[in-house]
mmCIF file of the N, C-alpha and C atoms, coordinates in Angstrom:
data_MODEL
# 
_entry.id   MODEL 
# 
loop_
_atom_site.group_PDB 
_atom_site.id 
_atom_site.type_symbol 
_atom_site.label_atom_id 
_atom_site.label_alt_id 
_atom_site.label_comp_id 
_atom_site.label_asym_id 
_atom_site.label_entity_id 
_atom_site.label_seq_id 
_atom_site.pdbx_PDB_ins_code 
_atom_site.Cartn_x 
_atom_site.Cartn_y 
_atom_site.Cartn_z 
_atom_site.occupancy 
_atom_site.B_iso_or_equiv 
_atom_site.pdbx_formal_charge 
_atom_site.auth_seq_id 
_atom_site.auth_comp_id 
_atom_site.auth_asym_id 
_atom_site.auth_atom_id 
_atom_site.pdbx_PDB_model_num 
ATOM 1   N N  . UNK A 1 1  ? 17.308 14.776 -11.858 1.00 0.00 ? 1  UNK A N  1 
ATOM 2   C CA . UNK A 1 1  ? 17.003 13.779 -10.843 1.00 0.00 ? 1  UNK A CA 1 
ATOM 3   C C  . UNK A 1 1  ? 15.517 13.806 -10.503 1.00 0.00 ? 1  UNK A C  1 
ATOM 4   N N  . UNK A 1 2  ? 15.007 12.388 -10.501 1.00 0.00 ? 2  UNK A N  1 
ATOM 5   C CA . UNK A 1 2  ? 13.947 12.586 -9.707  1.00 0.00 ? 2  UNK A CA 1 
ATOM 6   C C  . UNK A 1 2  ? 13.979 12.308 -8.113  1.00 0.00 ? 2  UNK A C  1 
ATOM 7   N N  . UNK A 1 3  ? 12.540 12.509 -7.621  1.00 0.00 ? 3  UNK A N  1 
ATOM 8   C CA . UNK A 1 3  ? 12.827 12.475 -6.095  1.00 0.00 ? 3  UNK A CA 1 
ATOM 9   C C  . UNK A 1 3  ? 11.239 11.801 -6.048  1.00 0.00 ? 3  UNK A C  1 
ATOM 10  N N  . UNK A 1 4  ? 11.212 10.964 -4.332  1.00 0.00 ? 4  UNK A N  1 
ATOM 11  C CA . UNK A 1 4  ? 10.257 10.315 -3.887  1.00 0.00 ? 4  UNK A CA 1 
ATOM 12  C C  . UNK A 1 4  ? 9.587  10.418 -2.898  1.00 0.00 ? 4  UNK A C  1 
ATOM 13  N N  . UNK A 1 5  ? 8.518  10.975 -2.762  1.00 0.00 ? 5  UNK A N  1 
ATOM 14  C CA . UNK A 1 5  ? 7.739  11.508 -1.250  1.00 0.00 ? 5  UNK A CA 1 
ATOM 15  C C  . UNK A 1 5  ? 7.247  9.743  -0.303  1.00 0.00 ? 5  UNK A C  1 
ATOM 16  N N  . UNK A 1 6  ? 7.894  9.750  0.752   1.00 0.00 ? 6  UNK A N  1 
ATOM 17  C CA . UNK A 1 6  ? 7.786  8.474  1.146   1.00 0.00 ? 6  UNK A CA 1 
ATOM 18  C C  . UNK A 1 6  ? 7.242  9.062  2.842   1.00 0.00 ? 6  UNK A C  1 
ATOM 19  N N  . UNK A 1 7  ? 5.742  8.303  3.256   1.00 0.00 ? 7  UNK A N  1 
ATOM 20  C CA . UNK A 1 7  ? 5.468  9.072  4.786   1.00 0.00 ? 7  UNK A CA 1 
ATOM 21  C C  . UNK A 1 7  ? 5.205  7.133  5.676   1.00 0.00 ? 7  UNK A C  1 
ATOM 22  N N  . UNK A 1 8  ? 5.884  6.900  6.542   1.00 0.00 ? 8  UNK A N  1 
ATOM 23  C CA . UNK A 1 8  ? 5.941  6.070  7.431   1.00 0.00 ? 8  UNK A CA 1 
ATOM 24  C C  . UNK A 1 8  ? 4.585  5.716  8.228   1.00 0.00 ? 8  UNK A C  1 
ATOM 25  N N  . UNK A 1 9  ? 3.474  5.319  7.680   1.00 0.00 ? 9  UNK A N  1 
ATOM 26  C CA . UNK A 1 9  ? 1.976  5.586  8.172   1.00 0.00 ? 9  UNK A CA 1 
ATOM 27  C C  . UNK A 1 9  ? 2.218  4.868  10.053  1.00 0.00 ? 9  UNK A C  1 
ATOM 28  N N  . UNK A 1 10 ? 2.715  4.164  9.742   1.00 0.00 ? 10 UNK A N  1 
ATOM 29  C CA . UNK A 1 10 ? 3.325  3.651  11.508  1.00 0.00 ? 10 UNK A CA 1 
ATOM 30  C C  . UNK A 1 10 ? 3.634  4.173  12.057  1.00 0.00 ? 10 UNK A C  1 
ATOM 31  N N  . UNK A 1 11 ? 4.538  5.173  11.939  1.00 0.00 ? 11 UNK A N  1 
ATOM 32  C CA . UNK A 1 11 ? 5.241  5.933  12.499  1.00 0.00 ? 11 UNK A CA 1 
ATOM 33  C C  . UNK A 1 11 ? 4.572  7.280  12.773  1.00 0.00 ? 11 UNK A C  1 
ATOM 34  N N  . UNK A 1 12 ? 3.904  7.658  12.061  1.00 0.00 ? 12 UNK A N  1 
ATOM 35  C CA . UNK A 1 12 ? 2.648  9.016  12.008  1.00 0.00 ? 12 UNK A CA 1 
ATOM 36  C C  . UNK A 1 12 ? 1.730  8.722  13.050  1.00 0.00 ? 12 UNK A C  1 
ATOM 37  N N  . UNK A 1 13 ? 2.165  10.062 13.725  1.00 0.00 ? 13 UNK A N  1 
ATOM 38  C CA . UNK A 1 13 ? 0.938  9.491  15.040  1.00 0.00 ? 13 UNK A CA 1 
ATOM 39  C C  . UNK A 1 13 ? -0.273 11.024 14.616  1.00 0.00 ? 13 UNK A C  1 
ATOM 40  N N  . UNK A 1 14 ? 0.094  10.856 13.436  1.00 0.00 ? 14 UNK A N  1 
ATOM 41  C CA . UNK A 1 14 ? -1.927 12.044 13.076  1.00 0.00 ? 14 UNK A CA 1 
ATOM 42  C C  . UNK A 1 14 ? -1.731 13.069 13.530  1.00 0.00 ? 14 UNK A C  1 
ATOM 43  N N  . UNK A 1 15 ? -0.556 13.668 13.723  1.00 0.00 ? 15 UNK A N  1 
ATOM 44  C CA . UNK A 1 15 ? -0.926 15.358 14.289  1.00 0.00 ? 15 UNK A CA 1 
ATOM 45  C C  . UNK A 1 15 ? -1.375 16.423 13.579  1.00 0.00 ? 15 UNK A C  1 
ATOM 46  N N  . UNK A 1 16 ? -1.121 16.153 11.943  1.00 0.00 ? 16 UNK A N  1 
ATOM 47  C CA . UNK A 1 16 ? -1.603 17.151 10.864  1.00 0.00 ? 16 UNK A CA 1 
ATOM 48  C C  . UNK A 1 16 ? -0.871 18.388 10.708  1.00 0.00 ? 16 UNK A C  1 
ATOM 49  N N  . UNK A 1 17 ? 0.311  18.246 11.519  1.00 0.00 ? 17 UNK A N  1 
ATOM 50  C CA . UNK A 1 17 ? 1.183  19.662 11.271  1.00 0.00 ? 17 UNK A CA 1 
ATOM 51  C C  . UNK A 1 17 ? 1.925  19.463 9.738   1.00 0.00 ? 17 UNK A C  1 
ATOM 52  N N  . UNK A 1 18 ? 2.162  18.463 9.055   1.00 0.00 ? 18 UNK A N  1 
ATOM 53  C CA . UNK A 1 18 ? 2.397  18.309 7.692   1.00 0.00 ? 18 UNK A CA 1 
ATOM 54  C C  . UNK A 1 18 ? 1.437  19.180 6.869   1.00 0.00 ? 18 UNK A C  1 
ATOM 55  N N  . UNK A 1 19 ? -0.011 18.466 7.105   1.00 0.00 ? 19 UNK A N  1 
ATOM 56  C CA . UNK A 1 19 ? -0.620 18.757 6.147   1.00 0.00 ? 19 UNK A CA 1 
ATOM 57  C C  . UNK A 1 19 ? -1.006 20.061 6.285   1.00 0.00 ? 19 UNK A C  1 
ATOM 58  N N  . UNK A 1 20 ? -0.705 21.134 7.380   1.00 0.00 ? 20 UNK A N  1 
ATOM 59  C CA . UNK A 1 20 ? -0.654 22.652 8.053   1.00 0.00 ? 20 UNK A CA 1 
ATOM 60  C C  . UNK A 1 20 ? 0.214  22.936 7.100   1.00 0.00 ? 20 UNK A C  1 
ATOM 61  N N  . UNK A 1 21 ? 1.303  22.757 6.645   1.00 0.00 ? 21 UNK A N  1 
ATOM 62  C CA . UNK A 1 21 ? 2.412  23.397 6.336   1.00 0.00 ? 21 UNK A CA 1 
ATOM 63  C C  . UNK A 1 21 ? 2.400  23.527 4.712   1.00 0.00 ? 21 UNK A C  1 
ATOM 64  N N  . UNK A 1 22 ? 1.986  22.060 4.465   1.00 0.00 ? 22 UNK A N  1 
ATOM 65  C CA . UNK A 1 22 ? 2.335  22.293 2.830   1.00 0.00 ? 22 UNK A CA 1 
ATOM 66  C C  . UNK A 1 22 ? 2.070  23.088 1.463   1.00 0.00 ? 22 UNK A C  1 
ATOM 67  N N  . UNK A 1 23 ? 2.775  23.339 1.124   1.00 0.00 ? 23 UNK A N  1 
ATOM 68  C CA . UNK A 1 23 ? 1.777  25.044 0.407   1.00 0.00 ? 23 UNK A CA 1 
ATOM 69  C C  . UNK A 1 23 ? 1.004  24.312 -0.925  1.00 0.00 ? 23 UNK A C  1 
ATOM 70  N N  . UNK A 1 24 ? 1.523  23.460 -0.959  1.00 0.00 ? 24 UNK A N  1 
ATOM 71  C CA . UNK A 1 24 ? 0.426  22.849 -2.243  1.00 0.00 ? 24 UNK A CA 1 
ATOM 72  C C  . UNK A 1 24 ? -0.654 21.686 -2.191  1.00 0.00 ? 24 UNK A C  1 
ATOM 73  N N  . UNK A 1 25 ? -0.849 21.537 -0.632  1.00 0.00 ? 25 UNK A N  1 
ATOM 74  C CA . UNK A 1 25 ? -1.875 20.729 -0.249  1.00 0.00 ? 25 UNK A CA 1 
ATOM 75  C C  . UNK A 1 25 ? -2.795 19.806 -0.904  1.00 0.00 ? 25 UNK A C  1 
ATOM 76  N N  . UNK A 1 26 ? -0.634 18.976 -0.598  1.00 0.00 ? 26 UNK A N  1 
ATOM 77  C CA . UNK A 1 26 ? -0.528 17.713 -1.178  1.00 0.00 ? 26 UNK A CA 1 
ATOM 78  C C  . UNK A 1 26 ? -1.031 16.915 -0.228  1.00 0.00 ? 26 UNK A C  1 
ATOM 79  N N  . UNK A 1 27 ? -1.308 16.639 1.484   1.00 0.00 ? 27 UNK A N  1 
ATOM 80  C CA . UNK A 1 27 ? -1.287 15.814 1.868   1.00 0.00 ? 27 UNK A CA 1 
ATOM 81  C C  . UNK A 1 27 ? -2.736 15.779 2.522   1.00 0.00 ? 27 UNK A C  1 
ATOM 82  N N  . UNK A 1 28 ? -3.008 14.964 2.939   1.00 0.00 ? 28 UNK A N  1 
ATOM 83  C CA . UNK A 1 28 ? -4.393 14.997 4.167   1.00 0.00 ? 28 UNK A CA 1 
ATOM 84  C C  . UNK A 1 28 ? -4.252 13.810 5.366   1.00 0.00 ? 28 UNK A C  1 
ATOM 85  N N  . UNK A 1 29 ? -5.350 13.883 6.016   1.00 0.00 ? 29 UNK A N  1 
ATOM 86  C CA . UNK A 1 29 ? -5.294 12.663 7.002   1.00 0.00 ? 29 UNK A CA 1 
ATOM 87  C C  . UNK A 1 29 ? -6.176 11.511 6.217   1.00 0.00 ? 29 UNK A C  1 
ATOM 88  N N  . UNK A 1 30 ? -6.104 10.089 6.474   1.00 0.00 ? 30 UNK A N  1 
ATOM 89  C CA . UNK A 1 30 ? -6.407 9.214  6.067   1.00 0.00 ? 30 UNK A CA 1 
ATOM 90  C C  . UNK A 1 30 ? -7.598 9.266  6.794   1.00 0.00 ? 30 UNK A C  1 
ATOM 91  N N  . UNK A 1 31 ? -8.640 8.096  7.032   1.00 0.00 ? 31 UNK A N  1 
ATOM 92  C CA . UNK A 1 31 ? -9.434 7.324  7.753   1.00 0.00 ? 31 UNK A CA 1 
ATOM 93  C C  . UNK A 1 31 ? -9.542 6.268  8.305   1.00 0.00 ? 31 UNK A C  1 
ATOM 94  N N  . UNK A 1 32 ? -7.784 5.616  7.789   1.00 0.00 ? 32 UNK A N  1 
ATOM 95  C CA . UNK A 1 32 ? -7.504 4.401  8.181   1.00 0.00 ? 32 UNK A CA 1 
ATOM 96  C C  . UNK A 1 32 ? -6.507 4.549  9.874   1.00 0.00 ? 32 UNK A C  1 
ATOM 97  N N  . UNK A 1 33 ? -6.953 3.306  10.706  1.00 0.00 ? 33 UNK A N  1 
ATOM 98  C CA . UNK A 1 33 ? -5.735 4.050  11.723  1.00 0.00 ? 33 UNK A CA 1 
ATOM 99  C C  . UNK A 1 33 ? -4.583 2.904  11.624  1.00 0.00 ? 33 UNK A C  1 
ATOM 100 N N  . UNK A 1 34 ? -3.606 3.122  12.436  1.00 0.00 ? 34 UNK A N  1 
ATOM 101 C CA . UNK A 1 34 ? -2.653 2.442  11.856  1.00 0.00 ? 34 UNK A CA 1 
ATOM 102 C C  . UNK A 1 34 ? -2.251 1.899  13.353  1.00 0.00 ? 34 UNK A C  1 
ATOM 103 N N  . UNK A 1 35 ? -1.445 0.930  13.492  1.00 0.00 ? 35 UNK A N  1 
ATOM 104 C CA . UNK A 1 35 ? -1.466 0.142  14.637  1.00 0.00 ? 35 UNK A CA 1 
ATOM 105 C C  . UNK A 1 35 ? -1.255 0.786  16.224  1.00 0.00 ? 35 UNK A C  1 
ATOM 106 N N  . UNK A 1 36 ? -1.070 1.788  15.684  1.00 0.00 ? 36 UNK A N  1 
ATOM 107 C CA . UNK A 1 36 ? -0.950 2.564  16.835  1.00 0.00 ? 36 UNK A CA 1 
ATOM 108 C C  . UNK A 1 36 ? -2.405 3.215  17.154  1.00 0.00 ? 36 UNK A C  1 
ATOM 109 N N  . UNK A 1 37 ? -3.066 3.033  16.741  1.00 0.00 ? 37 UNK A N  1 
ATOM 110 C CA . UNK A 1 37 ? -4.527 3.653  16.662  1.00 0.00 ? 37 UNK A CA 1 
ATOM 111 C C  . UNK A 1 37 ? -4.470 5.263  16.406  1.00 0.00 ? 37 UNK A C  1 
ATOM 112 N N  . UNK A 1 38 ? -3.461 5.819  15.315  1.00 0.00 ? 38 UNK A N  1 
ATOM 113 C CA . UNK A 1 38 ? -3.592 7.000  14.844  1.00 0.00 ? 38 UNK A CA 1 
ATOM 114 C C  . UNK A 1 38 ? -4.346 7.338  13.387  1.00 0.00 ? 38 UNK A C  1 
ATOM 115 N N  . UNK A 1 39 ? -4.463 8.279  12.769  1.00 0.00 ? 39 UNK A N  1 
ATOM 116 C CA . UNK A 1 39 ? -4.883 8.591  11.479  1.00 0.00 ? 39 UNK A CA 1 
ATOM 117 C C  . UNK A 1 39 ? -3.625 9.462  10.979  1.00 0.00 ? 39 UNK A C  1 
ATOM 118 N N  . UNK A 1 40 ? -2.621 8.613  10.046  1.00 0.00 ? 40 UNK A N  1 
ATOM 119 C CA . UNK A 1 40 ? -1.762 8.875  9.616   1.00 0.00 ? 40 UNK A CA 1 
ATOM 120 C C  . UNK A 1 40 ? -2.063 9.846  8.357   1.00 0.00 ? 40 UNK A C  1 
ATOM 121 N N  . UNK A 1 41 ? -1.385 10.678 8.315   1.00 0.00 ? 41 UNK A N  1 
ATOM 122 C CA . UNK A 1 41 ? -1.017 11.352 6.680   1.00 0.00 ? 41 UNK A CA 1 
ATOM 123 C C  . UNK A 1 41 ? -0.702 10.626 5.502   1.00 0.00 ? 41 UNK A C  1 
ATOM 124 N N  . UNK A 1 42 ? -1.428 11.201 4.431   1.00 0.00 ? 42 UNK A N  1 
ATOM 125 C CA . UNK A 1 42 ? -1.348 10.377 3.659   1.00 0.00 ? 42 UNK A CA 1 
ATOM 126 C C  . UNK A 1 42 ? -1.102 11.676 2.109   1.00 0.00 ? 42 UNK A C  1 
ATOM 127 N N  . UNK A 1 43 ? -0.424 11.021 0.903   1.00 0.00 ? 43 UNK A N  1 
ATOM 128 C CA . UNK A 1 43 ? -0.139 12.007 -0.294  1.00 0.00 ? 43 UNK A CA 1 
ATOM 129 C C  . UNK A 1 43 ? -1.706 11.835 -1.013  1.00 0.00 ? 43 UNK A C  1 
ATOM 130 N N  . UNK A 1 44 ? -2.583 12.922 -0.820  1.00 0.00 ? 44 UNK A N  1 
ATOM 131 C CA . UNK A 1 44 ? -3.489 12.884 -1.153  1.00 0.00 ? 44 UNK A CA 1 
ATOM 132 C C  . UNK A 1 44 ? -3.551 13.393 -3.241  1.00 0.00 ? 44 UNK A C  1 
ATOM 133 N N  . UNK A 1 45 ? -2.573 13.995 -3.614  1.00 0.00 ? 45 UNK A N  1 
ATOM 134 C CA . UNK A 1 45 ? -2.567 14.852 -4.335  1.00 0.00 ? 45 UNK A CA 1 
ATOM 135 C C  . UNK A 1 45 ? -0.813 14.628 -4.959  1.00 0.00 ? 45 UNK A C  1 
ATOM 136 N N  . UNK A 1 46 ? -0.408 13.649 -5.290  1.00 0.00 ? 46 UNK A N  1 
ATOM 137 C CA . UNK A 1 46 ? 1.124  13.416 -4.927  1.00 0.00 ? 46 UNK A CA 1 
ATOM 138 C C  . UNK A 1 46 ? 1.556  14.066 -6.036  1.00 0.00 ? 46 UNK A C  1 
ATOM 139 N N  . UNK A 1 47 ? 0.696  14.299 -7.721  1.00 0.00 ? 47 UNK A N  1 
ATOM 140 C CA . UNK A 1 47 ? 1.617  14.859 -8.483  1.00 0.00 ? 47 UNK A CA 1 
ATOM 141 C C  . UNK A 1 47 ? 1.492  16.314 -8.367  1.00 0.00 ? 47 UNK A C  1 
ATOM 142 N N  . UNK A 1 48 ? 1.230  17.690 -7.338  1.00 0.00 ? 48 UNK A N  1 
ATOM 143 C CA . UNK A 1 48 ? 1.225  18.579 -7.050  1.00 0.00 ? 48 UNK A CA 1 
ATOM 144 C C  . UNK A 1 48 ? 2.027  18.904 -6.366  1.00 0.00 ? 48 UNK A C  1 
ATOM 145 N N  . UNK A 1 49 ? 3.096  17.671 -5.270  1.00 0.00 ? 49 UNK A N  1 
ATOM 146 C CA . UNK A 1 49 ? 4.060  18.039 -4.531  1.00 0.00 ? 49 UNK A CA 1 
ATOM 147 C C  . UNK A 1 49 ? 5.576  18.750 -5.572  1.00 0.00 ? 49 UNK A C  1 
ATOM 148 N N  . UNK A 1 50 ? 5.952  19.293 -4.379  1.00 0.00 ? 50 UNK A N  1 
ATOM 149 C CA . UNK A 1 50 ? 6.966  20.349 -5.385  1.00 0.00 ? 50 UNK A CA 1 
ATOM 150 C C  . UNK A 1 50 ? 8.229  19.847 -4.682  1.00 0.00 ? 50 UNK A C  1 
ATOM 151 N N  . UNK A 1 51 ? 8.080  18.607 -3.904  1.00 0.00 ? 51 UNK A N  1 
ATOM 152 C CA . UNK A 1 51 ? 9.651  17.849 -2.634  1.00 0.00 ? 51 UNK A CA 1 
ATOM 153 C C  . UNK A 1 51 ? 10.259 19.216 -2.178  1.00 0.00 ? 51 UNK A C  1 
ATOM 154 N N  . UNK A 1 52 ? 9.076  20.263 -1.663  1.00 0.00 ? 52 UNK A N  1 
ATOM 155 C CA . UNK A 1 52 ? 10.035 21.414 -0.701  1.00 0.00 ? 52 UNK A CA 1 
ATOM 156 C C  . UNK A 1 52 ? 10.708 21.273 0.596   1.00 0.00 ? 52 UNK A C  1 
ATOM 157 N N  . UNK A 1 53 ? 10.338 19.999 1.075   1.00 0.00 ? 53 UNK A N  1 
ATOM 158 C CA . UNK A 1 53 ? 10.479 19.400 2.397   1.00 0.00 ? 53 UNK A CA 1 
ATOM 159 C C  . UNK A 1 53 ? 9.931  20.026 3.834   1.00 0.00 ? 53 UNK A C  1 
ATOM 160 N N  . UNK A 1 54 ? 9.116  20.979 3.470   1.00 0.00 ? 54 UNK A N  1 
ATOM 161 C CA . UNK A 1 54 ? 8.546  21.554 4.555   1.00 0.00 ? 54 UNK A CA 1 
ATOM 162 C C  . UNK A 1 54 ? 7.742  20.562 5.413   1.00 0.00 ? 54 UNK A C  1 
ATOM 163 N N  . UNK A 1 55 ? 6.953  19.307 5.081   1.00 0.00 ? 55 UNK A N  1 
ATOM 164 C CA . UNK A 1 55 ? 6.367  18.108 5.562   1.00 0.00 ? 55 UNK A CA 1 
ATOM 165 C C  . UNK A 1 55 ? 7.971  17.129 6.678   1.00 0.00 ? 55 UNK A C  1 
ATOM 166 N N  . UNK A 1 56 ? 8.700  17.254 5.719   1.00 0.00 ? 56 UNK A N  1 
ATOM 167 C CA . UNK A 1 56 ? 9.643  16.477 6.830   1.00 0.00 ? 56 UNK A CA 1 
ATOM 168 C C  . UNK A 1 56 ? 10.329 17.503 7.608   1.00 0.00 ? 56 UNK A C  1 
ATOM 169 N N  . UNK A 1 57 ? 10.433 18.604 7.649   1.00 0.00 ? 57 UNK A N  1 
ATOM 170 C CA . UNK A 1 57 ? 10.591 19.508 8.896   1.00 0.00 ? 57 UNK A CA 1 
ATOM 171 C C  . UNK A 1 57 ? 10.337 19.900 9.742   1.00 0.00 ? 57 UNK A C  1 
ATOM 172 N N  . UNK A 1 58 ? 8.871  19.958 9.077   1.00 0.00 ? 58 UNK A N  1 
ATOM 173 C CA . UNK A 1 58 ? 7.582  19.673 10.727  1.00 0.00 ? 58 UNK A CA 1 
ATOM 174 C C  . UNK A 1 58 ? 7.640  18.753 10.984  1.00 0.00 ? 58 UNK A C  1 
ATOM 175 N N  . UNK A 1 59 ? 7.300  17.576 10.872  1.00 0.00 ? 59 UNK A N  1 
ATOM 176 C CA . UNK A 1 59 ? 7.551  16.042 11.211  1.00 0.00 ? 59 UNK A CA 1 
ATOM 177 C C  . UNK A 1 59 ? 8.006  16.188 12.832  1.00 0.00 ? 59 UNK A C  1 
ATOM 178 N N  . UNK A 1 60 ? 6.916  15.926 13.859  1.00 0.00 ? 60 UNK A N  1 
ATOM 179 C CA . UNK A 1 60 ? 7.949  15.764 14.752  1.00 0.00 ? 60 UNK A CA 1 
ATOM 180 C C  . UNK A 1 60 ? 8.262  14.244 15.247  1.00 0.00 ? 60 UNK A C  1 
ATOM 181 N N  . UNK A 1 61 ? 8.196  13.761 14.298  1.00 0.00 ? 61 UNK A N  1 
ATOM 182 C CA . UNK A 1 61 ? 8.206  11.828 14.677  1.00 0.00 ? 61 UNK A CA 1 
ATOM 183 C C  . UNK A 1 61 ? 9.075  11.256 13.256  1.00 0.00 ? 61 UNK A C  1 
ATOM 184 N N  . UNK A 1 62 ? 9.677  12.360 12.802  1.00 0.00 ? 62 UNK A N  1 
ATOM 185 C CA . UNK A 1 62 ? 10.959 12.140 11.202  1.00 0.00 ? 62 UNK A CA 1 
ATOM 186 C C  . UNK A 1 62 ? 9.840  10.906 10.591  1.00 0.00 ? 62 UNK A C  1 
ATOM 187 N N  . UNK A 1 63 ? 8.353  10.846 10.273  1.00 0.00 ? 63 UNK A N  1 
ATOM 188 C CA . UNK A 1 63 ? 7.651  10.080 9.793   1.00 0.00 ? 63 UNK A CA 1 
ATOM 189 C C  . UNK A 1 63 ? 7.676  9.871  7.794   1.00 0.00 ? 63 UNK A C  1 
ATOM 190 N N  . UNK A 1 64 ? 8.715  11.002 7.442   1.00 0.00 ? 64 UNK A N  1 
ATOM 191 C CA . UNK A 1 64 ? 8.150  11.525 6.265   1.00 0.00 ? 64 UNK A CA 1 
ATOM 192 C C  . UNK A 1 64 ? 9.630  12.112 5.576   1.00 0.00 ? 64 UNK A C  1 
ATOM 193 N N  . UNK A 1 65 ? 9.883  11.403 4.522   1.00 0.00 ? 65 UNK A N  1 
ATOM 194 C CA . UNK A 1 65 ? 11.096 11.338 3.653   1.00 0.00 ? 65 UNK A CA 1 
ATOM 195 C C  . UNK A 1 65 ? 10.934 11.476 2.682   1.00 0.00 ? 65 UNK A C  1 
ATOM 196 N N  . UNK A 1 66 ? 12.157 12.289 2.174   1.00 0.00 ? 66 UNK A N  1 
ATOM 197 C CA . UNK A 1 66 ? 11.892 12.932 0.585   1.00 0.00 ? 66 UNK A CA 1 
ATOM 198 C C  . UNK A 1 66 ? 13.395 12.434 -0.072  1.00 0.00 ? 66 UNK A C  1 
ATOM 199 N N  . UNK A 1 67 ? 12.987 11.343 -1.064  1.00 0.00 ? 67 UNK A N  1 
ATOM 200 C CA . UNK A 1 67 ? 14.399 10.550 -1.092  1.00 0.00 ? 67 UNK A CA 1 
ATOM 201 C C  . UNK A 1 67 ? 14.461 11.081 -2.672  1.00 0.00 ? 67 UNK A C  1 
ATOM 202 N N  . UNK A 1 68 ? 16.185 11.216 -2.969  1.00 0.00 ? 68 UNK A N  1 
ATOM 203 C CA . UNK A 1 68 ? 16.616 11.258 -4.693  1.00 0.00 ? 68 UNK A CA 1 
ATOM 204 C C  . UNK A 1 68 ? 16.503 10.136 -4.914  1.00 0.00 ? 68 UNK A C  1 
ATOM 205 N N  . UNK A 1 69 ? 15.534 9.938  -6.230  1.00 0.00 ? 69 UNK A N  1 
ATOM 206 C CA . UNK A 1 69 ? 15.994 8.342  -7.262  1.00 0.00 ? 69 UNK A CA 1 
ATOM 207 C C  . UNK A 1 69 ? 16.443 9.157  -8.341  1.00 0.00 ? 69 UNK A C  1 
ATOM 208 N N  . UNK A 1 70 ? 17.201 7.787  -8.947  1.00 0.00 ? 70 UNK A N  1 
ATOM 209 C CA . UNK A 1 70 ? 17.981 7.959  -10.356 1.00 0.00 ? 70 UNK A CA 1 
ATOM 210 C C  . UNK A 1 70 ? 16.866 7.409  -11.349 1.00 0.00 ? 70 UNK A C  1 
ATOM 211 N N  . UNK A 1 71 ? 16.834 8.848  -12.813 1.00 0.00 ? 71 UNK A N  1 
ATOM 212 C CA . UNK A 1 71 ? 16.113 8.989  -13.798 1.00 0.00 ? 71 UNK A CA 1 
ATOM 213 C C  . UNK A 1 71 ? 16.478 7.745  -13.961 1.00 0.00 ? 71 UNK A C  1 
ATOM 214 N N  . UNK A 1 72 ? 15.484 6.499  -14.735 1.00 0.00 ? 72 UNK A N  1 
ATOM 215 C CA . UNK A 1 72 ? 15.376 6.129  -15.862 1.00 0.00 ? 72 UNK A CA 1 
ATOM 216 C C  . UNK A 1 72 ? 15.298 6.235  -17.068 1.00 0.00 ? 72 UNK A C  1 
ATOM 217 N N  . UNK A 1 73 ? 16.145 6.263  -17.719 1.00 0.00 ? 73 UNK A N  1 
ATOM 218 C CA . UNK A 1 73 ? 15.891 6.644  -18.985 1.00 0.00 ? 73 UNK A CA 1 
ATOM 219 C C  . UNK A 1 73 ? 15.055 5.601  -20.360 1.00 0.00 ? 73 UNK A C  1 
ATOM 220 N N  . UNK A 1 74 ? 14.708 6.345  -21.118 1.00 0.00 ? 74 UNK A N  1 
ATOM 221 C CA . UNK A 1 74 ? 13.832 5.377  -22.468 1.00 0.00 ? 74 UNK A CA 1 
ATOM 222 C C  . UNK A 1 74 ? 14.740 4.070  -22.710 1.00 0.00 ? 74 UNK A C  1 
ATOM 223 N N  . UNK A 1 75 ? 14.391 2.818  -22.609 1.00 0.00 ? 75 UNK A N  1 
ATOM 224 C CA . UNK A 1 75 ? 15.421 2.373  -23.266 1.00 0.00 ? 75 UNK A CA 1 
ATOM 225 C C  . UNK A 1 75 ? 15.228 2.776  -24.415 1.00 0.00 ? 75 UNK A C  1 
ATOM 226 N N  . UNK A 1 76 ? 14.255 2.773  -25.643 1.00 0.00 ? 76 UNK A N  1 
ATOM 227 C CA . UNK A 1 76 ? 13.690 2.888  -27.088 1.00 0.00 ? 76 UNK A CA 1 
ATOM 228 C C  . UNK A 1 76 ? 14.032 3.981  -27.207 1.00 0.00 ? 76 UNK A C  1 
ATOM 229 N N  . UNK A 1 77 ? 14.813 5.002  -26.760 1.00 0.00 ? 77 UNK A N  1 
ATOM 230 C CA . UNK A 1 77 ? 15.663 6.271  -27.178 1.00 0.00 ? 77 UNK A CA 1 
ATOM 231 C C  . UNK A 1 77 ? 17.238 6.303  -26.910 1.00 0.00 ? 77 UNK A C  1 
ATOM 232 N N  . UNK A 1 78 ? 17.403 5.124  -26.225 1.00 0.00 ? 78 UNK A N  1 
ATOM 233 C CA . UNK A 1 78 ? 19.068 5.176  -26.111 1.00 0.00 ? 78 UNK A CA 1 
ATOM 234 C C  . UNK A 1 78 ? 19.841 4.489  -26.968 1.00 0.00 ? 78 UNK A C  1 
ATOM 235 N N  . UNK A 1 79 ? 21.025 4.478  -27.489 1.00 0.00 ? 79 UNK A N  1 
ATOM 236 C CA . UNK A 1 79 ? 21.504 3.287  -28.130 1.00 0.00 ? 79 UNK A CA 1 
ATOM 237 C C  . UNK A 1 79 ? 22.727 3.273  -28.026 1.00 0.00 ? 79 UNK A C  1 
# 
């Protein structure tokens, strides 16, 4: 299975306890603010994440989801 790091920039009100936590410092703060006038987190580094979910555990605003997708497979290898 694969999986999908998905962070709610609206919903992120910039506290940076994500990007405190993650041991492979995948994430950072942006420079953009977001309608709330915060500086949301952003996957700075996304193919280094390891989906340990330590980012959506700190989360204290559930801003930040780590969803299963279903592999695609080759079509040009299936038959």
């Amino acid at each position: 299975m694969a999986y999908q790091h998905i962070i709610d920039s609206e919903r992120c009100k910039g506290c940076g306890l994500c990007v405190d936590v993650c041991p492979k410092d995948v994430l950072e703060m942006t420079d953009k603010v977001n309608a709330k006038g915060h500086f949301p987190a952003y996957q700075a580094r996304p193919d280094d994440c390891i989906y340990c979910t330590m980012c959506c555990i700190m989360c204290p605003d559930v801003a930040i989801t780590i969803v299963e997708t279903a592999d695609v497979e080759n079509p040009e290898t299936t038959e």
